[in-house]
C-alpha positions as a Markdown table, in Angstrom:
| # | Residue | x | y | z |
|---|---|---|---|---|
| 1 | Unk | -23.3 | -35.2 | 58.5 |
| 2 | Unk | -20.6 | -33.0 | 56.8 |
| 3 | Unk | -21.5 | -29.3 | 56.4 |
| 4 | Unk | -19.2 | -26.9 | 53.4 |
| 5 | Unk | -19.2 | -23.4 | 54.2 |
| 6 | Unk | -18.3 | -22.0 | 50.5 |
| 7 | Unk | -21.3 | -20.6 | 49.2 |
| 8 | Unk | -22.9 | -22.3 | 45.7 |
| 9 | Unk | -21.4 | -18.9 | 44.0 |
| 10 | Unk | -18.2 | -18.9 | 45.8 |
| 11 | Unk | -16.1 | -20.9 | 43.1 |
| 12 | Unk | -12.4 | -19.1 | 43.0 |
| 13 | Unk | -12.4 | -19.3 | 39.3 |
| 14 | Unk | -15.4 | -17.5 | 38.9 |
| 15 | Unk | -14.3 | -15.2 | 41.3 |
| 16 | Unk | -11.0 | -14.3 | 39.4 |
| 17 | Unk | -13.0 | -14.1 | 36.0 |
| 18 | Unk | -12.4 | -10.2 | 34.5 |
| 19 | Unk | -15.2 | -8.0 | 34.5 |
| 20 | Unk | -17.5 | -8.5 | 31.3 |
| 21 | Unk | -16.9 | -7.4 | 28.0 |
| 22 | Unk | -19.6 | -4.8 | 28.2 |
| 23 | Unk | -18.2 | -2.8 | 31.4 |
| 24 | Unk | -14.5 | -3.2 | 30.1 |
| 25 | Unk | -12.1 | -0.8 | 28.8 |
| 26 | Unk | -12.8 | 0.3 | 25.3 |
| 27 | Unk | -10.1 | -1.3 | 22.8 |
| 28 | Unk | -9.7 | -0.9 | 19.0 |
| 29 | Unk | -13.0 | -0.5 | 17.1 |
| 30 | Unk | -13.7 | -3.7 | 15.3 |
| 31 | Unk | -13.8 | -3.9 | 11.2 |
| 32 | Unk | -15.0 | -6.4 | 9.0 |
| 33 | Unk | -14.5 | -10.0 | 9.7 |
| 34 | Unk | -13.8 | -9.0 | 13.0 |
| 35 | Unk | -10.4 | -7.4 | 12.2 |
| 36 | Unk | -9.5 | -4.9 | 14.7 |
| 37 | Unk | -7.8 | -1.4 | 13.7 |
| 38 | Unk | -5.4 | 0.6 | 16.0 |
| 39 | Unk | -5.7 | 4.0 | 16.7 |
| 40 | Unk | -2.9 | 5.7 | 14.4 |
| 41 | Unk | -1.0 | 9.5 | 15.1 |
| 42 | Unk | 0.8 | 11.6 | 13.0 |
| 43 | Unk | 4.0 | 10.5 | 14.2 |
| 44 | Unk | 3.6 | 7.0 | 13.7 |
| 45 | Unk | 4.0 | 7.2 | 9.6 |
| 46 | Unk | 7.8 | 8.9 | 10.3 |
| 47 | Unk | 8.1 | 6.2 | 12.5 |
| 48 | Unk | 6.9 | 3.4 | 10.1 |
| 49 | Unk | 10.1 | 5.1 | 7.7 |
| 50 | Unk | 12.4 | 4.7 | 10.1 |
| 51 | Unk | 12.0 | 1.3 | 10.8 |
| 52 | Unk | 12.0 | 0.9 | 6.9 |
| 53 | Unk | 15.1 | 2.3 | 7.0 |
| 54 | Unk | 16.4 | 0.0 | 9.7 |
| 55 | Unk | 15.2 | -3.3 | 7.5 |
| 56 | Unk | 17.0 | -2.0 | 4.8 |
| 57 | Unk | 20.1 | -1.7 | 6.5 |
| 58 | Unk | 19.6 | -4.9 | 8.1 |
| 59 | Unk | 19.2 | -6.5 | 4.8 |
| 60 | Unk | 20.7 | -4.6 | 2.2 |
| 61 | Unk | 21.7 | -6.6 | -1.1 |
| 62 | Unk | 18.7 | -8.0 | -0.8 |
| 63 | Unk | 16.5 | -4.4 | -0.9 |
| 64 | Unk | 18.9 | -3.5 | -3.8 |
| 65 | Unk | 18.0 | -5.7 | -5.8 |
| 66 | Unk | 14.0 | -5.0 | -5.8 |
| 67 | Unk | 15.7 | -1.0 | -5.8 |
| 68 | Unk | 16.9 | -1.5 | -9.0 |
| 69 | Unk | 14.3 | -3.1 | -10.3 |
| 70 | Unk | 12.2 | -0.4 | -9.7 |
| 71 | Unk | 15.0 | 1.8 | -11.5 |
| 72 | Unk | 14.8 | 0.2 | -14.3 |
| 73 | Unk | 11.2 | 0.3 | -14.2 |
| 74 | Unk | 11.5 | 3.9 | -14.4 |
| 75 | Unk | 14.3 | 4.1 | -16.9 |
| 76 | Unk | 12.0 | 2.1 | -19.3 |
| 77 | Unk | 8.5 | 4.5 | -19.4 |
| 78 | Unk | 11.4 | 7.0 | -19.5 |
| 79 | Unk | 12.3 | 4.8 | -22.8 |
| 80 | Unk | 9.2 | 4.3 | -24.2 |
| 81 | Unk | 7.7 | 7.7 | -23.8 |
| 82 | Unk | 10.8 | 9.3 | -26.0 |
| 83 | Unk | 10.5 | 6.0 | -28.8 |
| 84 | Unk | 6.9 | 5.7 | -28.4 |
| 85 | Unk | 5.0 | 7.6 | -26.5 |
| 86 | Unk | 1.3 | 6.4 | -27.3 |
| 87 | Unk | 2.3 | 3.0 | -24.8 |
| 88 | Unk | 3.3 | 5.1 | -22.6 |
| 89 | Unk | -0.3 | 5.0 | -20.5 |
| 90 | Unk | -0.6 | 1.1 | -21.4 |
| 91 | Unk | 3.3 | 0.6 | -19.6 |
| 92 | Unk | 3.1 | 2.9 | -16.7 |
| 93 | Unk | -0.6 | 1.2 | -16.4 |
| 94 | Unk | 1.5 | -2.7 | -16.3 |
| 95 | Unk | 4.2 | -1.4 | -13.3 |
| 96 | Unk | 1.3 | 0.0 | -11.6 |
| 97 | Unk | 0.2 | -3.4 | -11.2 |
| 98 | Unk | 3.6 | -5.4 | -11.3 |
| 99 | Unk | 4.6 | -3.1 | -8.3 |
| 100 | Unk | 3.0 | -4.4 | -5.2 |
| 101 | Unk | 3.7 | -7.5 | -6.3 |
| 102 | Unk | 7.0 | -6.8 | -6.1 |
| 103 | Unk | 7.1 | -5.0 | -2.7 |
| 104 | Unk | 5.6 | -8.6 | -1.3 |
| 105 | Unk | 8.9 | -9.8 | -1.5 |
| 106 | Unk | 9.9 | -6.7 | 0.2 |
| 107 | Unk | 7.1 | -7.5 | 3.0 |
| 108 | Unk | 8.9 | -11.2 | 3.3 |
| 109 | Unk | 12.0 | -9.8 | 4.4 |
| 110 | Unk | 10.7 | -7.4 | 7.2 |
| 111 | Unk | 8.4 | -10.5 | 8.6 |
| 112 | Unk | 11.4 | -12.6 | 8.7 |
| 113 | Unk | 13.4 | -9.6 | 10.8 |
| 114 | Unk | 10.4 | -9.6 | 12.6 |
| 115 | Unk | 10.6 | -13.3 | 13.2 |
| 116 | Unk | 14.1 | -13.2 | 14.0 |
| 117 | Unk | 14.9 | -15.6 | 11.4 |
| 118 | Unk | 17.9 | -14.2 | 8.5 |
| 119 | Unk | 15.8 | -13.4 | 5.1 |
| 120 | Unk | 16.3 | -15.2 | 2.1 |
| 121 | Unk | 16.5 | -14.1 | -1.4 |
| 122 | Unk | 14.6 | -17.3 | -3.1 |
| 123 | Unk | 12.1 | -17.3 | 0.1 |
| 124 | Unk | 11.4 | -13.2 | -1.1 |
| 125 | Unk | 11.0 | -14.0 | -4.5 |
| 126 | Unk | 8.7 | -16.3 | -3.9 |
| 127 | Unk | 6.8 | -14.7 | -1.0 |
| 128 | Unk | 3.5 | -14.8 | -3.7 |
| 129 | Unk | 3.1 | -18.4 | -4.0 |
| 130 | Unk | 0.9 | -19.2 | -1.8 |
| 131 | Unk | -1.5 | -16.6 | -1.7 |
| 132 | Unk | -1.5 | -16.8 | -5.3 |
| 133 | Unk | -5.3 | -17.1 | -5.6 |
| 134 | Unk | -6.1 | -14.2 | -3.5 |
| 135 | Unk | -3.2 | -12.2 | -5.1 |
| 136 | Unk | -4.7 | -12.7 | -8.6 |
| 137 | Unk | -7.8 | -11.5 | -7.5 |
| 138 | Unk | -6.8 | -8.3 | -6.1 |
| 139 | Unk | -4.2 | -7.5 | -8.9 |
| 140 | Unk | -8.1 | -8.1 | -11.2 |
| 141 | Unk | -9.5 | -4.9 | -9.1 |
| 142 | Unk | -6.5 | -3.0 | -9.5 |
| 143 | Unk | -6.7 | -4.0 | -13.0 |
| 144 | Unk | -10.5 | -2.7 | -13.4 |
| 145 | Unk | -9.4 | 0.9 | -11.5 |
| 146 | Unk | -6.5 | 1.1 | -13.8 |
| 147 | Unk | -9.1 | 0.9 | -16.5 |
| 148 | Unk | -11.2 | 3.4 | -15.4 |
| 149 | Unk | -8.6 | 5.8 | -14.9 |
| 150 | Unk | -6.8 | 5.5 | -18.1 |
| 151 | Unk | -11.2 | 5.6 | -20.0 |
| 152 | Unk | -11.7 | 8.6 | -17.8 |
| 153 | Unk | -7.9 | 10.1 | -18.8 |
| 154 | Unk | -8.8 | 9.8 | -22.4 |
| 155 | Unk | -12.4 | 11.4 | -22.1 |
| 156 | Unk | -10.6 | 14.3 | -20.5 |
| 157 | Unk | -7.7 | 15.0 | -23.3 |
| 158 | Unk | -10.5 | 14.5 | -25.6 |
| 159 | Unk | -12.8 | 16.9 | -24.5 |
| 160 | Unk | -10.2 | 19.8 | -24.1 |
| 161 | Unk | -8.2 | 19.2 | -27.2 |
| 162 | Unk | -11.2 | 18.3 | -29.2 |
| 163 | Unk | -9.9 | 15.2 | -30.3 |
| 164 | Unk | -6.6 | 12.9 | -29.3 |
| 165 | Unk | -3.7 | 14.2 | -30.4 |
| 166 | Unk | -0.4 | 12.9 | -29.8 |
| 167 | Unk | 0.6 | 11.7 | -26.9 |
| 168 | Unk | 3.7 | 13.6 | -26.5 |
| 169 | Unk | 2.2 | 16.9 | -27.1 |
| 170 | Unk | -1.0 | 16.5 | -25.1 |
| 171 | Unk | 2.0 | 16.1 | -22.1 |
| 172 | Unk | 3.9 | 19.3 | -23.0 |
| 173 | Unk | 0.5 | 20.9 | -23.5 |
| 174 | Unk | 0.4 | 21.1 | -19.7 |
| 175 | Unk | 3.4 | 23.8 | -19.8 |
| 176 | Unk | 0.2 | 25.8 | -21.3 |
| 177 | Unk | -1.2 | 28.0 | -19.3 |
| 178 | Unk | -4.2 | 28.5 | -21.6 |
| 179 | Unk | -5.0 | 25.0 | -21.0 |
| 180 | Unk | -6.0 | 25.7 | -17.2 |
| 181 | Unk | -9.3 | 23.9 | -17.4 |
| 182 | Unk | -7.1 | 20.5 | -18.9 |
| 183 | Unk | -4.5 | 20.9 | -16.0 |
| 184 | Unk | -7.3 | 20.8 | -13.1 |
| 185 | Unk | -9.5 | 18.5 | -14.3 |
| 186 | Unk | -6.4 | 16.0 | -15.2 |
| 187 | Unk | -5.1 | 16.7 | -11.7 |
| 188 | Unk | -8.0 | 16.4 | -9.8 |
| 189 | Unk | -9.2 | 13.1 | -11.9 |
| 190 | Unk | -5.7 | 11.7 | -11.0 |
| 191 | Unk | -5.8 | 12.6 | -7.6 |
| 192 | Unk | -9.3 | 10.6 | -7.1 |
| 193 | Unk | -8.3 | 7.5 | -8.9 |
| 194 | Unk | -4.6 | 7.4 | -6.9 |
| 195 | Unk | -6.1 | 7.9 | -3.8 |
| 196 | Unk | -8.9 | 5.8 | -4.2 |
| 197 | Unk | -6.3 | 2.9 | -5.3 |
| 198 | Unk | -4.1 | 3.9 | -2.1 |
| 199 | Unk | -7.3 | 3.2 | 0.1 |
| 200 | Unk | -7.4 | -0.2 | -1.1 |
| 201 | Unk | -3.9 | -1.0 | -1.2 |
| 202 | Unk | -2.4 | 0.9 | 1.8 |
| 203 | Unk | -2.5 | -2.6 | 4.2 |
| 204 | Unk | -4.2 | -4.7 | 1.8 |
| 205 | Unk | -1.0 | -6.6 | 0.1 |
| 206 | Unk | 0.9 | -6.8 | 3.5 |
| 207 | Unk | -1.9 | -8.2 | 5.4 |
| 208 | Unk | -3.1 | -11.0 | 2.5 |
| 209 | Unk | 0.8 | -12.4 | 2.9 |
| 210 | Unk | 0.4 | -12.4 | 6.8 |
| 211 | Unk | -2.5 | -13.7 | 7.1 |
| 212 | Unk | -5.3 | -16.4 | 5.6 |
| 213 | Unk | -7.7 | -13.4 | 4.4 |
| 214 | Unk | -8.9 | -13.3 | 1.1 |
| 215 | Unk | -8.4 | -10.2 | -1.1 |
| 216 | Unk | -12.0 | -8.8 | -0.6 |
| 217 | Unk | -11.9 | -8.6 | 3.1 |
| 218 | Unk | -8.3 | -7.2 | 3.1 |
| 219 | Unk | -9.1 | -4.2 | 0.6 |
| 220 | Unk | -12.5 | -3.6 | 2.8 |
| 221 | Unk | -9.9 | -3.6 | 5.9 |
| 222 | Unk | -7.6 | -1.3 | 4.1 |
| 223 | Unk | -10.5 | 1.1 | 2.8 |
| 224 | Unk | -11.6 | 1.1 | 6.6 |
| 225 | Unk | -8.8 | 2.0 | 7.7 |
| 226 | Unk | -8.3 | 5.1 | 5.0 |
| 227 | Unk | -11.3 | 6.6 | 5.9 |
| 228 | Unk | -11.8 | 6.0 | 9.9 |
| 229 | Unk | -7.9 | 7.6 | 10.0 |
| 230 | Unk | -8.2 | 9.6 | 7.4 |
| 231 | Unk | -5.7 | 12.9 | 7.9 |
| 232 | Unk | -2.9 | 10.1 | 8.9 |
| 233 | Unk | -3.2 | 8.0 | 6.2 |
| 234 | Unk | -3.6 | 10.9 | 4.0 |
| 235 | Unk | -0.3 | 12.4 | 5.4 |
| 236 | Unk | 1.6 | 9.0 | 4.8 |
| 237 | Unk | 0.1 | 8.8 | 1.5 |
| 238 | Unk | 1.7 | 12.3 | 0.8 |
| 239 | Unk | 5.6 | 11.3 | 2.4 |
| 240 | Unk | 5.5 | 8.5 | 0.1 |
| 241 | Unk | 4.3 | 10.8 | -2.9 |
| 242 | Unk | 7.0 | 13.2 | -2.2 |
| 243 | Unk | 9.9 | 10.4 | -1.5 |
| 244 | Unk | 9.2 | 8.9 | -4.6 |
| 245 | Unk | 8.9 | 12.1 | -7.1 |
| 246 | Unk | 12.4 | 12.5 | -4.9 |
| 247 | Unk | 13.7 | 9.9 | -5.6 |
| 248 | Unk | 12.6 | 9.9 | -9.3 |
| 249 | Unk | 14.8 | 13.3 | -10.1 |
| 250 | Unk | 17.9 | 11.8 | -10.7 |
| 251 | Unk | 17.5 | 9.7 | -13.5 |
| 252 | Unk | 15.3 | 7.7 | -11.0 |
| 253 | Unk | 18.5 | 6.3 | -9.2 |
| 254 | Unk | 16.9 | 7.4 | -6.0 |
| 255 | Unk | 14.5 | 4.5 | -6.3 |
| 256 | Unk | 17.4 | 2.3 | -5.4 |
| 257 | Unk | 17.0 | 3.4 | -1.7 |
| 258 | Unk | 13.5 | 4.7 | -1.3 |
| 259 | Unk | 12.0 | 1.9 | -3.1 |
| 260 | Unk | 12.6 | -1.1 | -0.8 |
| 261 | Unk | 12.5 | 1.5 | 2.4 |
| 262 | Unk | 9.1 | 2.4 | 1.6 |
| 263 | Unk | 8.2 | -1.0 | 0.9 |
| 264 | Unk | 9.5 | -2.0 | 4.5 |
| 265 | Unk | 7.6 | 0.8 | 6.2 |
| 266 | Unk | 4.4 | -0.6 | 4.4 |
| 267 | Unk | 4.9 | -3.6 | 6.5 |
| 268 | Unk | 5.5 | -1.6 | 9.4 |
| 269 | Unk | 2.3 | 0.4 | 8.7 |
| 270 | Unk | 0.0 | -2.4 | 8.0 |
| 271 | Unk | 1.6 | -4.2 | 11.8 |
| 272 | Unk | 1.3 | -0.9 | 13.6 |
| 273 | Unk | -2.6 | -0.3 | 12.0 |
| 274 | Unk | -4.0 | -4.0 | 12.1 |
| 275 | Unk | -4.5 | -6.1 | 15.0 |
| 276 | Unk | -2.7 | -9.7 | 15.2 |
């Protein structure tokens, strides 16, 4: 009668198995849906521009062409707030939705770099086809913020001017110093509503053309992420501010450039912040 020596418990495969989940190192904290976030530092947003900066170069004509779409963007509130200024709101309000739109096909080209396959002009424009669904539900909340911020705007110029006066001169108004209270409260009620539309928006578009998310789960993901990494993402919230008004100056010809390289480092952020 044959005898084994090996032990019931003595499988090698078992053996080899890592040690549990519960005695292993700690990883990324987990978010909703099981979506994983990466600890972020204050370098990493100057690095995020830099490899922005890198796609750009990498792909140029196309970058310029979503550039100077965002120039002219700019040159046409410029426009309309000289001819017409009371649609000035209701315009700025339409590029604030019309632009991250635009920067997906900015994303397209960084994934393709990333991929190591040549980007494609056609393949960029087109980089919101099929997310579509998710895409027009996300542009309906930024729709419903943009709502709120332009009631609440109104309900502010009201209350200090004691009516609504034009447009134009409720704007030169802020030169004012008399008009303290308007400038604080304005400021401060734009400051909530942009950063509160930056914490839902700061991964969100990125991630819902990388992956099959839907728009709720990638603006809870993106929120997350603002307020677990707060400082950082407040910091690269603030270079992109100051790149923009930047670029912005010179008859908004700057947005040529920093346009399509912030766009880039957007993908780079949402790679560098989200687990695959």
């Amino acid at each position: 009668m044959e005898t084994t020596n090996a032990m019931p418990n003595d499988r090698p495969d078992e053996c080899s198995d890592p040690m549990p989940d519960a005695v292993a190192p700690a990883g990324p904290e987990p978010s909703g849906g099981g979506i994983q976030l990466n600890p972020l530092t204050f370098a990493d947003p100057l690095r995020w521009l830099a490899l922005g900066w890198r796609d750009f170069r990498r792909s140029p004509a196309i970058g310029l062409f979503y550039g100077l779409v965002f120039m002219v963007m700019g040159w046409a509130i410029e426009k309309v707030f000289e001819r017409a200024p009371p649609y000035t709101l209701a315009l700025s309000g339409g590029f604030l939705l019309v632009g991250p739109f635009m920067c997906l096909g900015i994303y397209r080209i960084s994934q393709r770099l990333e991929q190591g396959t040549k980007p494609g002009f056609a393949d960029s424009l087109l980089a919101w086809e099929s997310k579509i669904g998710q895409l027009g539900i996300f542009g309906f909340v930024l729709l419903v913020l943009e709502m709120l911020w332009a009631r609440a705007t109104l309900v502010v110029f009201a209350v200090t001017f004691d009516g609504m006066p034009d447009f134009k001169g409720s704007l030169l108004a802020l030169l004012d110093p008399e008009n303290i209270a308007f400038i604080v409260a304005w400021g401060a009620l734009g400051a909530l509503f942009a950063t509160l539309i930056f914490a839902f928006t700061v991964v969100s578009m990125p991630m819902i053309l990388d992956r099959q998310t839907d728009a709720i789960t990638a603006g809870l993901t993106s929120f997350r992420l603002f307020i677990t990494q707060t400082p950082v993402m407040i910091f690269w919230g603030l270079l992109i501010a100051v790149i923009i008004f930047a670029a912005m100056l010179p008859w908004f010809a700057g947005l040529l450039v920093a346009g399509p390289v912030i766009g880039h480092a957007s993908w780079h952020a949402y790679r560098a912040a989200v687990q695959s």
